[in-house]
N, C-alpha and C positions, 0 to 999 in steps of 0.2 A: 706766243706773240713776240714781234722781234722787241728787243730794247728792254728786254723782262731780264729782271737775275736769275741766273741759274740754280739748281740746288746744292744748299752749302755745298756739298762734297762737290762738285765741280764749279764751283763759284771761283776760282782764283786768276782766272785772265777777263771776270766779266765786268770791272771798271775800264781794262785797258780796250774791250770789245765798243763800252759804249760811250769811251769816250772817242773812238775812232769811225765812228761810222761813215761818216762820210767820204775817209781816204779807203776806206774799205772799201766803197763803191764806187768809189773812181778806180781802183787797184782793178775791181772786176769787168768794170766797161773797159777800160783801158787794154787788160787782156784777152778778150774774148771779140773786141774790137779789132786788136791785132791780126788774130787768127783769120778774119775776113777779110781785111784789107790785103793783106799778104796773098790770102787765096786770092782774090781777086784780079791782085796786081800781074801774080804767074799767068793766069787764064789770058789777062790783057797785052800780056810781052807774046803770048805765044796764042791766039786766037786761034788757028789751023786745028792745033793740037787740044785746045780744048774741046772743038767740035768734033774732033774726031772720037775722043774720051768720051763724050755725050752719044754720038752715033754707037757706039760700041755698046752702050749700055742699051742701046734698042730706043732713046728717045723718039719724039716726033718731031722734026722739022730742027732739025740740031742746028742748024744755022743762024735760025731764027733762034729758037731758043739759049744760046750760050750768051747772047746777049741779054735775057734777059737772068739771067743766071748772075753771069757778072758784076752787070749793075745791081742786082740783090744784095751780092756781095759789098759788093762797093760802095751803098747805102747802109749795110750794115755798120759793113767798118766803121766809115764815118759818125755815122749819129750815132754808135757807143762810146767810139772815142772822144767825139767832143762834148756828149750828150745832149744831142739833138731830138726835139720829139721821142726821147727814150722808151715812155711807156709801149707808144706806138711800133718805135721800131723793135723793142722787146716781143710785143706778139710776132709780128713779122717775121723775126726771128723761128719765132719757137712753129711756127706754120713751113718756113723756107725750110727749115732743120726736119720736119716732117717728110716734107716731099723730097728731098735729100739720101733720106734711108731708104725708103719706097722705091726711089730709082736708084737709088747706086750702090747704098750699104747694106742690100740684102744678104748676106756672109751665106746663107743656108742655100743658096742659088749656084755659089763660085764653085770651083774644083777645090778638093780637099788641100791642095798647096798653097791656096789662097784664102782662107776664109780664116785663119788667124787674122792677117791681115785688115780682112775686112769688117771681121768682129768688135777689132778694135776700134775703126771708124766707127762700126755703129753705135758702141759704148761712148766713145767720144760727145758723137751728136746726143744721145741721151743726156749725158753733163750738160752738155751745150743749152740744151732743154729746160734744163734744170737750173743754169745759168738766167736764161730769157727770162723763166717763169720768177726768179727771184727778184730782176729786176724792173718788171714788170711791176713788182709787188712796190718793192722799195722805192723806184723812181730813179732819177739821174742823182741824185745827192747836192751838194751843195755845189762843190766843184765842176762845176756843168753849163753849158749853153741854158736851159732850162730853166736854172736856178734862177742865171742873170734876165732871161726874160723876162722871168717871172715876179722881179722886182718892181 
């Protein structure tokens, strides 16, 4: 369980752990916020080129879709970085980062020149994963749209 001591032998950073949780979880939306917003932003400067990257991967209706891609994105971003509806967009997350690998980061599918590459992505989104589900768990923290709501 989170906010438990550790055992003695690794006990020596777990005051500095719980006394910090909150900037911890802002540290983790914050970064993982990033990561979306950003993708998101490229896809949105270059719209053409996103659907084409979509078309390539064999989607359906890439046109339509990049848009909803984007904005997934772009909601992502958002509501980790400011911590909007977090739990909410935590799953979201961890569903979008599903369908993600499914279409794109299959590495076993690419030419052998490529699936370093693509391995990587799919190890990525797996963190990613791992990210949602934690904050899922945890919530926005204090430092958060959320927080303030919820006062």
């Amino acid at each position: 369980m989170a906010n438990e001591r550790s055992p003695s032998l690794f006990a020596l950073t777990d005051d500095i752990a719980l006394r910090s949780g909150d900037l911890i979880v802002l540290l983790a939306r914050l970064a993982m916020g990033w990561l979306f917003l950003s993708t998101s932003w490229t896809g949105l400067t270059n719209v053409s080129g996103a659907v084409g990257y979509l078309a390539g991967l064999g989607v359906p209706a890439p046109g339509m879709m990049v848009w909803l891609v984007l904005l997934g994105e772009l909601a992502i971003g958002i509501g980790l970085i400011f911590g909007i509806a977090t739990r909410y967009v935590a799953l979201f997350t961890f569903v979008f980062l599903i369908a993600t690998i499914v279409l794109g980061h299959r590495y076993w599918t690419y030419p052998p020149a490529q699936q370093a590459n693509q391995y990587a992505h799919f190890l990525k989104n797996l963190a990613l994963m791992g990210g949602a589900l934690m904050l899922f768990w945890s919530g926005a923290g204090r430092y958060s749209v959320d927080a303030r709501v919820g006062r």
